[in-house]
ROGURO-282131 format. One record per atom (N, C-alpha, C, O, CB): residue in one letter; x, y, z. Coordinates in steps of 0.2 Angstrom, whole numbers, plus 5000, padded with zeros to 4 digits. Glycine has a CB too. Example, Ala and Ser with C-alpha at 12.3 -4.5 7.8 and 13.67 -1.06 7.14 Angstrom:
// ROGURO-282131
a506649725039/a506249785039/a506649845039/a507149835042/a505749785045/s506449895035/s506849955036/s506450005039/s506750065040/s507049975029/
//
This chain:
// ROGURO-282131
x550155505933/x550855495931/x550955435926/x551255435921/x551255475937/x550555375927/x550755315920/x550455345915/x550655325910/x550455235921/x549955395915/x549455415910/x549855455904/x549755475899/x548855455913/x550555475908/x550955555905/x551455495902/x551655475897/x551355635911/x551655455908/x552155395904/x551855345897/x552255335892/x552455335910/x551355335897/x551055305892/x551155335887/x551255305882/x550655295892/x550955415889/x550855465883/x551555465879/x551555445873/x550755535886/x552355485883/x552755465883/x553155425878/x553655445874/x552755445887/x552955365881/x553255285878/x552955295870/x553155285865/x552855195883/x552255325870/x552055325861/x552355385856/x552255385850/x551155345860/x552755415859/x552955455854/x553755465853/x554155505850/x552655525855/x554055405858/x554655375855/x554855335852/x555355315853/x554955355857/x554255315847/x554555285840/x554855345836/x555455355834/x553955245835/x554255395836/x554455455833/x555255495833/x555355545829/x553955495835/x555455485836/x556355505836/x556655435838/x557055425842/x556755575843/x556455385836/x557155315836/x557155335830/x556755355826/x556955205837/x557955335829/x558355325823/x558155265816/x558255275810/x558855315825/x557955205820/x557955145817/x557355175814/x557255195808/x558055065820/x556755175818/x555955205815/x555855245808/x555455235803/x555555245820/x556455325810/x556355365803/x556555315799/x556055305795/x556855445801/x557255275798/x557555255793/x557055215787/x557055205781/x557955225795/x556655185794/x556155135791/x555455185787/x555255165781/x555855095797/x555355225789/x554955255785/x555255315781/x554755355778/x554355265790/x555755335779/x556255355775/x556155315767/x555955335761/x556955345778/x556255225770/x556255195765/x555655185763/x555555215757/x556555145766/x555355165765/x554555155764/x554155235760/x553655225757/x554155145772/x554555285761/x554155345755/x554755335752/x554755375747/x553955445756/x555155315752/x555755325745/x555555265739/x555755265733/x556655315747/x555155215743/x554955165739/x554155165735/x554055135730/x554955105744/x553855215739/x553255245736/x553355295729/x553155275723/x553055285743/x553855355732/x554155395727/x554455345722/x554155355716/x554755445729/x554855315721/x555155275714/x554655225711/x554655205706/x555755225717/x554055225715/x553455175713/x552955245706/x552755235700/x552855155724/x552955285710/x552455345707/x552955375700/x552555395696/x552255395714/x553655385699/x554055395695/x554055345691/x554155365685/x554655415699/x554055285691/x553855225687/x553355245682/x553355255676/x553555165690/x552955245687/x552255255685/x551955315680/x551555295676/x551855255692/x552055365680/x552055425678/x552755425670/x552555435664/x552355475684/x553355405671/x553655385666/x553455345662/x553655365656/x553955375667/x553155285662/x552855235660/x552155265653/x552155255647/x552555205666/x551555305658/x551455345656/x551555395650/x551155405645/x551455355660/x552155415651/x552255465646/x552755455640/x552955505636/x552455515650/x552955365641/x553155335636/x552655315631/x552755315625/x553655295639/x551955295633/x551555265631/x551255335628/x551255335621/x551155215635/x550955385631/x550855455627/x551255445620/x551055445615/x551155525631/x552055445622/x552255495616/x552255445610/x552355465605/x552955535617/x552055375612/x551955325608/x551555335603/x551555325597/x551955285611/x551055355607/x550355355602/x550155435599/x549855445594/x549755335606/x550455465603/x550655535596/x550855505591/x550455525587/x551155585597/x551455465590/x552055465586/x551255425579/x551155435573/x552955405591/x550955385584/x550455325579/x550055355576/x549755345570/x550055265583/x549855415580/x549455465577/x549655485572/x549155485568/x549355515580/x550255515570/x550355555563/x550155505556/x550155535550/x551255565563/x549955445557/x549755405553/x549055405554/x548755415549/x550155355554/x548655385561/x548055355560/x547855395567/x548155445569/x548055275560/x547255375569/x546855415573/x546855325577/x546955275575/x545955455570/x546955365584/x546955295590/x546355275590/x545855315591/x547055315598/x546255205589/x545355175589/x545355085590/x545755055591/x544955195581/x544855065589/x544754995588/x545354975582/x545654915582/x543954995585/x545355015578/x545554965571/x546255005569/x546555005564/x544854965563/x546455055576/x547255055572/x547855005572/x548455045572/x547455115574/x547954955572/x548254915571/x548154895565/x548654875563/x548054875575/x547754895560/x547654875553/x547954935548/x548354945543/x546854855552/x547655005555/x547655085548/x548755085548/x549055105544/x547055215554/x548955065553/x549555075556/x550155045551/x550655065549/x549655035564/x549654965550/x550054925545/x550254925538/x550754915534/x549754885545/x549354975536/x549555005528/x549955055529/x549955085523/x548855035524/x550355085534/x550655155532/x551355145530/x551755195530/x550455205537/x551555075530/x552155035531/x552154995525/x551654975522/x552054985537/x552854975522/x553054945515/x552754905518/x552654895524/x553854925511/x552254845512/x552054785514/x552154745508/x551954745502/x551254795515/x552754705509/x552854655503/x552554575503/x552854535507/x553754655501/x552054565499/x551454545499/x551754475495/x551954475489/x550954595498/x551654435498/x551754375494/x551554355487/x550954345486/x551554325498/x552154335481/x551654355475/x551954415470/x552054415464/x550954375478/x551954485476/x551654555472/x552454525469/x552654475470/x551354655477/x552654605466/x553254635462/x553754635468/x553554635474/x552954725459/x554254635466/x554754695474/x554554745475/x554254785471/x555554715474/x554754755481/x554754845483/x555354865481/x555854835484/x554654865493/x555554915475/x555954935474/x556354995479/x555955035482/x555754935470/x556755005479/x557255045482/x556955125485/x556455135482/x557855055476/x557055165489/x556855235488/x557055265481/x557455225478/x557155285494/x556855315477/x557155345475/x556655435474/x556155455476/x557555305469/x557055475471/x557255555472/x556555565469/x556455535464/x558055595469/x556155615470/x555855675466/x556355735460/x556755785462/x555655725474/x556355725456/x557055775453/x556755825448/x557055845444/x557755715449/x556055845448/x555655895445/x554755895447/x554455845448/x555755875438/x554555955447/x553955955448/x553655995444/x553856055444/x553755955453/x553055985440/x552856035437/x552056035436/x551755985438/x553256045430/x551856085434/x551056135435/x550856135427/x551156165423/x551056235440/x550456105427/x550056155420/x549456185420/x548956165419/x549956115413/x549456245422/x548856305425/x548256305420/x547756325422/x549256395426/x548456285413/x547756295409/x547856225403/x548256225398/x547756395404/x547456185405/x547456125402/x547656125394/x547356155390/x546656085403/x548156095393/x548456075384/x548956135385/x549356135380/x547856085375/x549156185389/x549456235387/x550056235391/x549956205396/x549156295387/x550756265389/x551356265391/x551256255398/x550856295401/x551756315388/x551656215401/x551956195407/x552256255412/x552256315410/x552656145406/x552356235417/x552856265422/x553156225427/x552956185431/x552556325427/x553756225425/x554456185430/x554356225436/x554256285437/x555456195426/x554456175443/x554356235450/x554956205453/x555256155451/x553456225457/x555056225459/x555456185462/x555156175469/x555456145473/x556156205462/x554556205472/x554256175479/x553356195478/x553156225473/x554656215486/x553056175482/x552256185481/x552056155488/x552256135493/x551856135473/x551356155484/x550856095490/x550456065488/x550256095482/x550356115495/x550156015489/x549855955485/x549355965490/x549455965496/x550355875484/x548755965487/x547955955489/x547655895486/x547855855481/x547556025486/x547155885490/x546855835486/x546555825478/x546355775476/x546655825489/x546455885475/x546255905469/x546955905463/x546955895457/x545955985470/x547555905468/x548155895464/x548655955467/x548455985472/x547855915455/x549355975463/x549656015466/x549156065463/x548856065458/x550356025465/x549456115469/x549056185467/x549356225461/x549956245460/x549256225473/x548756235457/x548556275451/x548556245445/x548456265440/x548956325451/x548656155447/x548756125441/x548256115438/x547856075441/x548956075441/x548056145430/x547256115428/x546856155431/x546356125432/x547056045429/x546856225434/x546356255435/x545956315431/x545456345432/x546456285441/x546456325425/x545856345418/x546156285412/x546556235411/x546156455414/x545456315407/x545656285400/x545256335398/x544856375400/x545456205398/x545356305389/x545156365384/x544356305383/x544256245385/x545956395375/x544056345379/x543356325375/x543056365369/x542756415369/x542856325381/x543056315365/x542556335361/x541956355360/x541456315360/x542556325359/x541856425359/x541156475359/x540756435356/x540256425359/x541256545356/x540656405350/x540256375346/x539956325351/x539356325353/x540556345340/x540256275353/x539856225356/x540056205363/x539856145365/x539956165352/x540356265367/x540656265371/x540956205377/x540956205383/x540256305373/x541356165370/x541756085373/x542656135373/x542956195371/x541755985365/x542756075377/x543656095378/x543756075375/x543456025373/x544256085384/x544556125372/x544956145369/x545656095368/x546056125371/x545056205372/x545956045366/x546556005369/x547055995364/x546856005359/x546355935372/x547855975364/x548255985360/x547955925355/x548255905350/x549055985362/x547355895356/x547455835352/x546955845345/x546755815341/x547155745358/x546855915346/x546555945340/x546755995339/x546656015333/x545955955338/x546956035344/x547556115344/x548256105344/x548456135348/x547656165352/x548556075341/x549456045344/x549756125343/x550456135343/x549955965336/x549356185343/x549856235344/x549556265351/x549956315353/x549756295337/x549156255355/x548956255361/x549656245365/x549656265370/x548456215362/x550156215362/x550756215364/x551256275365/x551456285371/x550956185360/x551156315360/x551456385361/x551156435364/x551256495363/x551556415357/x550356395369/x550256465372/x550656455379/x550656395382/x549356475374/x551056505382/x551556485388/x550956515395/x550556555395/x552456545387/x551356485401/x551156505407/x551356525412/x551656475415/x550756485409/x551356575415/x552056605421/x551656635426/x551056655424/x552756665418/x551856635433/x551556655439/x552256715440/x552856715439/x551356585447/x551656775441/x552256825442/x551756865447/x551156865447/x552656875434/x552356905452/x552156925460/x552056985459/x552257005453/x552756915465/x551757055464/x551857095464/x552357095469/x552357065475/x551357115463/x552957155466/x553757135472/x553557195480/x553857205485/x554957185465/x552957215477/x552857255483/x552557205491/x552757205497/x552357305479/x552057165487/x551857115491/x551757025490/x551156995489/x551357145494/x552457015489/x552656955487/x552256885490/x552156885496/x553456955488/x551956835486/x551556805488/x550856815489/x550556775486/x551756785491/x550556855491/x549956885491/x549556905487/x548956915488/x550056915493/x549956925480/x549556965472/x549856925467/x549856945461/x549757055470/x549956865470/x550156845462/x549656845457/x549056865457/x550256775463/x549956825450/x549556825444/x549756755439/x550256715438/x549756915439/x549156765436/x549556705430/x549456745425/x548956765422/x549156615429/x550256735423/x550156765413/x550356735411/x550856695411/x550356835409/x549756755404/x549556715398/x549856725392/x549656785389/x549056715398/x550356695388/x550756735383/x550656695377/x550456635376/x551656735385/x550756745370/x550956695363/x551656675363/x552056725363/x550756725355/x551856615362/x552456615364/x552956655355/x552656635350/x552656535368/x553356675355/x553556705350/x553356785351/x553656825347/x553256665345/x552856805356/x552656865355/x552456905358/x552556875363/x552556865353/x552156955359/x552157025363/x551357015366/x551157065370/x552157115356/x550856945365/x550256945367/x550256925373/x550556875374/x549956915362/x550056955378/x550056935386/x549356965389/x549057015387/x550656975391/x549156905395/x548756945398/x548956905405/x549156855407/x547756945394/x548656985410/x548456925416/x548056925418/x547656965418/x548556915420/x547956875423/x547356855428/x547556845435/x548056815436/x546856795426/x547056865441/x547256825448/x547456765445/x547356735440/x546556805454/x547956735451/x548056655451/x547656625456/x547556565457/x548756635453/x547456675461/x547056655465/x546156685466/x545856695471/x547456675471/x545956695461/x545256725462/x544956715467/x544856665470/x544956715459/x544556795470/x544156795475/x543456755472/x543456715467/x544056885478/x542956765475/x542456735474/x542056805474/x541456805473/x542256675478/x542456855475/x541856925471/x542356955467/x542056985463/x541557005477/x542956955466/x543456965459/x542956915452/x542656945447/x544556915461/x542856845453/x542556815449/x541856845447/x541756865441/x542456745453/x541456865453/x540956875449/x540856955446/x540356965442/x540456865454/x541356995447/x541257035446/x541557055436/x541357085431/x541557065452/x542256995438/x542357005430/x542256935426/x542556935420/x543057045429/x542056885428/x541756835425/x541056815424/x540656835429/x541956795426/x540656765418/x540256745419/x540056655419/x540156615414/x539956795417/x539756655426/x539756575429/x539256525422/x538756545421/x539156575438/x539556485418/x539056455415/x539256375415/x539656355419/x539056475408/x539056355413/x539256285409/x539756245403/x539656265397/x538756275406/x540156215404/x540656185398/x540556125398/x540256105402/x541356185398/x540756095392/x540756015391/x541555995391/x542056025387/x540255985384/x541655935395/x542455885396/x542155825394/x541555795396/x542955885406/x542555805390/x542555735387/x541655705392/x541555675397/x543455675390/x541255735386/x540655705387/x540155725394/x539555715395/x540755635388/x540655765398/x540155785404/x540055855404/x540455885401/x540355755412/x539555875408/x539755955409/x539855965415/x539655925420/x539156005406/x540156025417/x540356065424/x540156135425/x539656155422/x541056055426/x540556155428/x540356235429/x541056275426/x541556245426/x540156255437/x540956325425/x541656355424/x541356475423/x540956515421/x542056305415/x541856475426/x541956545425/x542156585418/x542756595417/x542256555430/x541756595415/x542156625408/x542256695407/x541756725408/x541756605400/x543056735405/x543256775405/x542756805398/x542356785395/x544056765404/x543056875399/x542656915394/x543056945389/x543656925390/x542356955397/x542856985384/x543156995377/x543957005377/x544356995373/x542857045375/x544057055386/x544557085386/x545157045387/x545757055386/x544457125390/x544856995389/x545356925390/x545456885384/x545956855384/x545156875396/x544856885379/x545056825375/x545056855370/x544656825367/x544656775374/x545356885368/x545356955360/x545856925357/x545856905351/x545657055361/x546656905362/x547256915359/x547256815358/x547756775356/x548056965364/x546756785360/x546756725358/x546156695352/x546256655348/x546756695365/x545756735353/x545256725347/x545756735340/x545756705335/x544456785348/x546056785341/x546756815337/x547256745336/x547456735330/x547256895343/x547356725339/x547856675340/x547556605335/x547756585329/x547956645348/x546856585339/x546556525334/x546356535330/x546456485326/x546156495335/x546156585328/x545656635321/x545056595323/x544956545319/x546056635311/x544556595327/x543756585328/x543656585333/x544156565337/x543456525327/x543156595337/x542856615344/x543256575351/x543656525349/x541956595344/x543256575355/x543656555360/x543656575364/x543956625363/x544056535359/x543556555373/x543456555380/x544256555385/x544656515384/x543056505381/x544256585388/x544756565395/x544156545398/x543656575398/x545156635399/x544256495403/x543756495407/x544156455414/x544556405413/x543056465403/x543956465420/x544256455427/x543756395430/x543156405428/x544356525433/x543956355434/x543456285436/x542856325440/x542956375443/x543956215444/x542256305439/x541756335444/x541856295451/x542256245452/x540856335440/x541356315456/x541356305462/x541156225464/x541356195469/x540856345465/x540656185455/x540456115459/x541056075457/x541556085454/x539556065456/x541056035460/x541655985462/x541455955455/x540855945452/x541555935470/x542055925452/x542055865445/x542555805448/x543055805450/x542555915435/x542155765448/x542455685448/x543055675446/x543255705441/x541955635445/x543455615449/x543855595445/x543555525443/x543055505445/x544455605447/x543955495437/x543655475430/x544055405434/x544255385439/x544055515421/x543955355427/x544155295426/x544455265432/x544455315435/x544455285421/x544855225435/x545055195442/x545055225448/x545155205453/x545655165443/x544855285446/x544755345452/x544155365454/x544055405459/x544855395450/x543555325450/x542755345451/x542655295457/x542855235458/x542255335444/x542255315460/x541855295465/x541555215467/x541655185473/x541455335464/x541155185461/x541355125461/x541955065460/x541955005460/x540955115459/x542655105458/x543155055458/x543855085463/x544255055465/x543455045448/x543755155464/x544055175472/x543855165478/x544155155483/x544255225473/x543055175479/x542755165485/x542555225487/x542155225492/x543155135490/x542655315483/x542355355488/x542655405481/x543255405478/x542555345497/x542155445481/x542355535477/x542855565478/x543055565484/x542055585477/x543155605474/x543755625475/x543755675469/x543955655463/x544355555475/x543655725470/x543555805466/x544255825464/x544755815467/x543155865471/x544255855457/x545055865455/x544755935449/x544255965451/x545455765450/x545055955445/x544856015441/x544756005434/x544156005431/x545256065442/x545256015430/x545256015422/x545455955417/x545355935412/x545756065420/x546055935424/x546455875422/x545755795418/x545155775421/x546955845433/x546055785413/x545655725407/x545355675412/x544755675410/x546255685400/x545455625418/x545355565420/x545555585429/x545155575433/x545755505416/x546055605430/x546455605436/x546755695438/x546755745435/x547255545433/x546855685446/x547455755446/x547955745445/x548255795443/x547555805450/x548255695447/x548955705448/x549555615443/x549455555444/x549055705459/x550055645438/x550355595437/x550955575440/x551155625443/x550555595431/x551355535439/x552055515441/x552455495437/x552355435435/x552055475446/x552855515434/x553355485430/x554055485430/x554355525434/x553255505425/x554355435427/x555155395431/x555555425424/x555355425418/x555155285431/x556155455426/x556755485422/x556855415419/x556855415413/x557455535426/x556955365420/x557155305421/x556855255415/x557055205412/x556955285429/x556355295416/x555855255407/x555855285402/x555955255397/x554955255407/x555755355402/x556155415394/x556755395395/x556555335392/x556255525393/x557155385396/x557655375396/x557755305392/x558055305387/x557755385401/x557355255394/x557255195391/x556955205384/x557155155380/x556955155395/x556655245382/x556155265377/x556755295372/x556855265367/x555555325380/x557055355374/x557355385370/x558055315367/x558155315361/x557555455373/x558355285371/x558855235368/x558455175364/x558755135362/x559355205376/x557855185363/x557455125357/x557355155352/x557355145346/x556755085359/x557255235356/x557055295347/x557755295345/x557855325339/x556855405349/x558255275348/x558955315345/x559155265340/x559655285337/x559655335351/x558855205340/x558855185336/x558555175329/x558555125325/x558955155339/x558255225328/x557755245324/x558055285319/x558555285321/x557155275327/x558155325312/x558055355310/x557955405309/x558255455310/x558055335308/x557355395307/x556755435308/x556255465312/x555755485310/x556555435307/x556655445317/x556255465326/x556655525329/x557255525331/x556355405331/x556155575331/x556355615335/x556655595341/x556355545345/x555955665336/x557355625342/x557755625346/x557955645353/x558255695353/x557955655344/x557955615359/x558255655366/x557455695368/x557455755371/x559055715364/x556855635367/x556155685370/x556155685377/x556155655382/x555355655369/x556055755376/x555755775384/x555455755387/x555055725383/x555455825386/x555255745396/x554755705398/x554155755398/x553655735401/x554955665405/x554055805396/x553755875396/x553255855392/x552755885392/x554255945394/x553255815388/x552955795382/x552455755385/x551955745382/x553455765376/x552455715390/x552155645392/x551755695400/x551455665405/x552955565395/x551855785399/x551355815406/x551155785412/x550655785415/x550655815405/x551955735414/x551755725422/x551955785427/x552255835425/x552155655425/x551655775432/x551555825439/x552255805443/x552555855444/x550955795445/x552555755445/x552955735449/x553355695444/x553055655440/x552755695456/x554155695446/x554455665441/x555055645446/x555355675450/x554655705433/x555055565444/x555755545451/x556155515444/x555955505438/x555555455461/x556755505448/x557455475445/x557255395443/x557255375437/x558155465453/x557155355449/x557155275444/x557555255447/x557755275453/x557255255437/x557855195442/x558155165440/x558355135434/x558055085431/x557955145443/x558755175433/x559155175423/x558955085422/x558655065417/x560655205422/x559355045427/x559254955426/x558554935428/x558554875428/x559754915431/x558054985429/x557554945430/x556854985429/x556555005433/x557554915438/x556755015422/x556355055420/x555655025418/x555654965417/x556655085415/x555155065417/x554555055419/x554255035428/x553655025429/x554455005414/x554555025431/x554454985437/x553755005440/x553354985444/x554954985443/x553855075437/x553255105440/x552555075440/x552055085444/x553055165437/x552555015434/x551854985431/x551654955438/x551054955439/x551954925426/x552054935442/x551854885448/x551754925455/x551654885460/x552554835450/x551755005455/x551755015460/x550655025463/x550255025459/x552355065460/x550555045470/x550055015471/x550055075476/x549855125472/x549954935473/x550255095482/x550455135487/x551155165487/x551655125487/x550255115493/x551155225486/x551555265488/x551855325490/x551555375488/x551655265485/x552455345495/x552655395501/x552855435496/x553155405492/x553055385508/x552955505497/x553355575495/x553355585504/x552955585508/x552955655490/x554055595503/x554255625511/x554855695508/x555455685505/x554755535517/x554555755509/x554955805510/x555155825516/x554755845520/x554555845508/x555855835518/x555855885524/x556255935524/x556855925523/x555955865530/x555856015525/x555956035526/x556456075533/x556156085539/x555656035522/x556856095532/x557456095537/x557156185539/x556856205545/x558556085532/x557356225534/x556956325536/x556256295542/x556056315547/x556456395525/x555956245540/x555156275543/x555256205550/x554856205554/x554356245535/x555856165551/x555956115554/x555356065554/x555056045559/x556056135559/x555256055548/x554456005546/x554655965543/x555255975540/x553856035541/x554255895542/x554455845537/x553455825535/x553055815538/x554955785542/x553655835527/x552855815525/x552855765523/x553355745519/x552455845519/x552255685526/x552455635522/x551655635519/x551155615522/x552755575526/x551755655509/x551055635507/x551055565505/x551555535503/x550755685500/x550355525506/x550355455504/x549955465497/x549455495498/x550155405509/x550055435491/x549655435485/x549455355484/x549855305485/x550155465478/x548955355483/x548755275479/x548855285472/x548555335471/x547955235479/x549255245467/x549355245463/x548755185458/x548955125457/x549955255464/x548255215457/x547755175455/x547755165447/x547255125445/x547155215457/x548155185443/x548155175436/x548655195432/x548955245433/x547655205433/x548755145428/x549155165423/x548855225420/x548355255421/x549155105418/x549355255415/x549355315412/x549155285404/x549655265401/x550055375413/x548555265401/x548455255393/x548655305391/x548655355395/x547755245391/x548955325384/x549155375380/x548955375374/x548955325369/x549655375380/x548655425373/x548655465365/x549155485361/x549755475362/x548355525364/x548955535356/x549655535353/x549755615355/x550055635350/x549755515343/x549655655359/x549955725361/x550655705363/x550755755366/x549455755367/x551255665364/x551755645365/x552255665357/x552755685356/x551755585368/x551655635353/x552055665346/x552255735344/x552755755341/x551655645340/x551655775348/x551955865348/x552755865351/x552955825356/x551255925353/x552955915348/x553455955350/x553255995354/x552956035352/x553755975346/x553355995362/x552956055365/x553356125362/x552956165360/x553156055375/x554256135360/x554356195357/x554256235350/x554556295349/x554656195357/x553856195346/x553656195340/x553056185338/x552856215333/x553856155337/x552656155342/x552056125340/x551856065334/x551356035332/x551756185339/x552456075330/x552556005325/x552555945326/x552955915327/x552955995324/x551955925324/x551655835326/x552155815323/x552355845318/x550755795322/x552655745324/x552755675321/x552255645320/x551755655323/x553155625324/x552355605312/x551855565310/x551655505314/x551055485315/x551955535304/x552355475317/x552255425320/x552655425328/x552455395333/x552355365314/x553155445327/x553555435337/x553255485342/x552955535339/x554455465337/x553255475347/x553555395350/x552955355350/x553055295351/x553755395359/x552155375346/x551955325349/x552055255343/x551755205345/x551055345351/x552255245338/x552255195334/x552755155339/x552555095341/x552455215327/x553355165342/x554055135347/x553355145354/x553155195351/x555055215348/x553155145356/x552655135362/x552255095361/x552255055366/x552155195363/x551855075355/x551555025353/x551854945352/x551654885352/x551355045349/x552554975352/x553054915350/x552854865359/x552754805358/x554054955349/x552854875363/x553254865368/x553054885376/x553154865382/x553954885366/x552554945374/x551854985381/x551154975381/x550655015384/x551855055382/x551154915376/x550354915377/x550454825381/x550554775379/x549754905366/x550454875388/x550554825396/x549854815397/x549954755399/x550954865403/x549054835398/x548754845401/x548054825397/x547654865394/x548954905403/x547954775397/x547254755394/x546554765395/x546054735393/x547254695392/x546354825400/x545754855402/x545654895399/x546054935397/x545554875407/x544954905397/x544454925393/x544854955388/x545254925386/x543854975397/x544855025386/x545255065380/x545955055380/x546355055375/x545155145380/x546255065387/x547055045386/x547454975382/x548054965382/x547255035392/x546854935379/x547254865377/x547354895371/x547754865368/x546654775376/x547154945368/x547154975361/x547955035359/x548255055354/x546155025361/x548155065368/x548555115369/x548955095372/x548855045375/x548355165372/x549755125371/x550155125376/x550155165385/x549755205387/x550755135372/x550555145387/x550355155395/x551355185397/x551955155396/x549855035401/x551055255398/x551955285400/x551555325406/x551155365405/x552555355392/x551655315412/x551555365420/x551155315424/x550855255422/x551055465419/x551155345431/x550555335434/x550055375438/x550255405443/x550755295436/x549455375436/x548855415438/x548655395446/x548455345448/x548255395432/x548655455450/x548855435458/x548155475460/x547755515457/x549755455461/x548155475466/x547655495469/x547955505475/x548155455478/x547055455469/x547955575479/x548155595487/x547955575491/x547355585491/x548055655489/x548155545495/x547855525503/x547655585509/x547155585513/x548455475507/x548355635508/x548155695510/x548655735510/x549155715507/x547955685515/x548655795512/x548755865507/x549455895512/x549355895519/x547855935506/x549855915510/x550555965512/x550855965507/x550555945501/x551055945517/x551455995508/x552356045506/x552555965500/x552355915501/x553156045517/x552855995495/x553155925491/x553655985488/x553456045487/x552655875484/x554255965487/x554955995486/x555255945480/x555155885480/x555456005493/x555655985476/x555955965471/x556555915478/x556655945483/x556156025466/x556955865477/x557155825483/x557155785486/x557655765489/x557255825486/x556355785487/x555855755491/x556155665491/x556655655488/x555055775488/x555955625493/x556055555493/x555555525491/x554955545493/x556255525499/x555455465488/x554655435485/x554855355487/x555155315484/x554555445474/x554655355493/x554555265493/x553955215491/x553455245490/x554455235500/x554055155489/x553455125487/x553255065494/x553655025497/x553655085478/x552755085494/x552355055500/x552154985498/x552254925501/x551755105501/x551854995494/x551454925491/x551554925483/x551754965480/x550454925492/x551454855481/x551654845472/x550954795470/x550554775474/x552554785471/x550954785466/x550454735463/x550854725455/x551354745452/x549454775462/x550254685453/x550454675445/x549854635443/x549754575439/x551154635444/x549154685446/x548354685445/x548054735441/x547554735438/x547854695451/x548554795440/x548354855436/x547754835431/x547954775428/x548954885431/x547254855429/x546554855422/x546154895425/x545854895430/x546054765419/x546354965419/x546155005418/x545454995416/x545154975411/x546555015414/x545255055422/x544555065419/x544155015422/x543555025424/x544455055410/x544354945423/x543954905426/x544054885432/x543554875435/x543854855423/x544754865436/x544554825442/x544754885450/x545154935452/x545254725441/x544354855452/x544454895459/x545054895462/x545454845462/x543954875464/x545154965466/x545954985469/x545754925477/x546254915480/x546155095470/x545254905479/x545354855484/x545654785481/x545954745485/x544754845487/x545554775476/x545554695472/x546454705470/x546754655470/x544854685463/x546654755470/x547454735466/x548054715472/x548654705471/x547854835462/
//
């Protein structure tokens, strides 16, 4: 009998009221403990996703976190304002007519199809450029679809402008389209050679016709070509493959500076009138600042942020802007004429853009800036262009993009 009462007495805690309450509280205190805990958790997750889009989580992302962020550096330039993307354009076969786009994708080679042919002379098989062709101007270049299966067959044709001469080619060649109707050789670009695929009679008849002397289409081959002067390896820190383009793949230039250019020509006489920035072959072209032109000289890092709303995406590409743009006188062509001026813009350029005293540029004026991708997506005409970092270390040709 005490043995059943004992039993009894131990399992009337288990229905006192005061006992559940107590252990009620005690898992509700546990549960709110573990809800913390888990929340906590998955605020710190989505944190470091978010840090991800910038950097890879590691030892040193704290530093990769900082560069991805305006840094106004005691000394540098200001960080100037945002402002707009308000044109972008391609030139598919080096020295030869342009194409205005209004959206693309930016690789690290440059936007896509920019500089992926040029012409060549058969005799000594060097490129072809307006700065000894200034009618290489009127050869035009257009991407046209098949409407049956749009995107997929595009072509690039090749026109005299004035006239009934056309041809076309993939925009996108296979690598058995190539071998089947090209052949893989060798060309020379300012002093070096590379590879390239060269078209055959049937392609170059109505152009040999055009220059009156032998002459090549030819498409980038497979090895990779360097980029050039603040972009080479010992003054950026690492290779960085691009196609046709003279030094660089990609320019940037400011409505904000022709603009400035043309109101010092307008005071001229004898100076062509209201030039196009078409004339100066940059890739990306933003708005500015009408009150604060050139600024571009100072920039160092810089964001394009596109977003796109149809695809519910936002691209942010980062460019180092590693060099001034030295210039020749291919600005003096009329891209719609092919008619050199003797002397504008560059005699008014000399006045007042010989900014940049490394190596050959102390000799040239300096209109764009020559940039380098960090990494590759979507860029839309709209897009937004922040400046990340500024300097006012720019020398061309000589000092390293760590040193500015």
């Amino acid at each position: 009998m005490d043995t059943i009462q004992h039993f009894l007495s131990g399992l009337k805690p288990l229905f006192d009221p005061r006992t559940q309450w107590h252990h009620l509280q005690s898992m509700d205190y546990r549960l709110n403990t573990v809800l913390i805990l888990l929340t906590t958790m998955m605020v710190a997750f989505i944190t470091m996703a978010v840090l991800a889009n910038y950097t890879s989580i590691g030892a040193n992302t704290t530093e990769k976190v900082k560069e991805a962020l305006p840094i106004p550096k005691p000394g540098a330039p200001p960080i100037p304002p945002p402002t707009e993307v308000t044109s972008l354009r391609i030139y598919p076969i080096k020295s030869c007519r342009g194409i205005e786009i209004t959206s693309t994708r930016l690789k690290k080679t440059g936007l896509t199809l920019d500089r992926n042919w040029m012409f060549i002379s058969k005799d000594d098989r060097k490129f072809m450029t307006i700065r000894q062709e200034a009618s290489m101007t009127l050869i035009d270049t257009a991407i046209k679809e098949d409407p049956s299966s749009p995107g997929k067959d595009q072509k690039l044709e090749i026109s005299i402008h004035g006239t009934d001469a056309r041809v076309l080619v993939p925009a996108f060649p296979t690598k058995e389209w190539l071998d089947k109707n090209t052949k893989l050789g060798t060309v020379e670009i300012w002093g070096q050679e590379t590879d390239a695929y060269e078209y055959g009679d049937e392609i170059n008849k109505i152009f040999e016709d055009f220059f009156n002397k032998p002459v090549a289409l030819v498409y980038k081959g497979p090895t990779d070509r360097m980029v050039g002067v603040n972009g080479k390896k010992e003054l950026y820190g690492k290779e960085v493959p691009h196609h046709f383009a003279d030094v660089m793949s990609l320019q940037v230039a400011s409505e904000a500076s022709i603009k400035d250019l043309n109101r010092r020509l307008g005071l001229k006489e004898d100076a062509p009138q209201d030039l196009a920035i078409e004339r100066f072959r940059p890739n990306i072209i933003v708005r500015g600042r009408d009150d604060h032109p050139w600024e571009e000289d100072t920039w160092k890092r810089i964001r394009v942020t596109t977003t796109l709303h149809d695809e519910q995406a936002i691209y942010k590409l980062d460019l180092d802007a590693v060099a001034r743009c030295a210039r020749c006188q291919v600005p003096n062509v009329d891209p719609d004429t092919a008619d050199k001026h003797a002397k504008e813009p560059w005699d008014e350029l000399m006045k007042f853009r010989r900014v940049d005293t490394g190596d050959v540029a102390k000799w040239k004026p300096c209109f764009g800036m020559l940039c380098i991708p960090r990494n590759e997506g979507k860029i839309r005409v709209g897009a937004t262009l922040e400046v990340l970092e500024t300097t006012d270390k720019h020398l061309f040709n000589t000092r390293k993009f760590s040193e500015l």
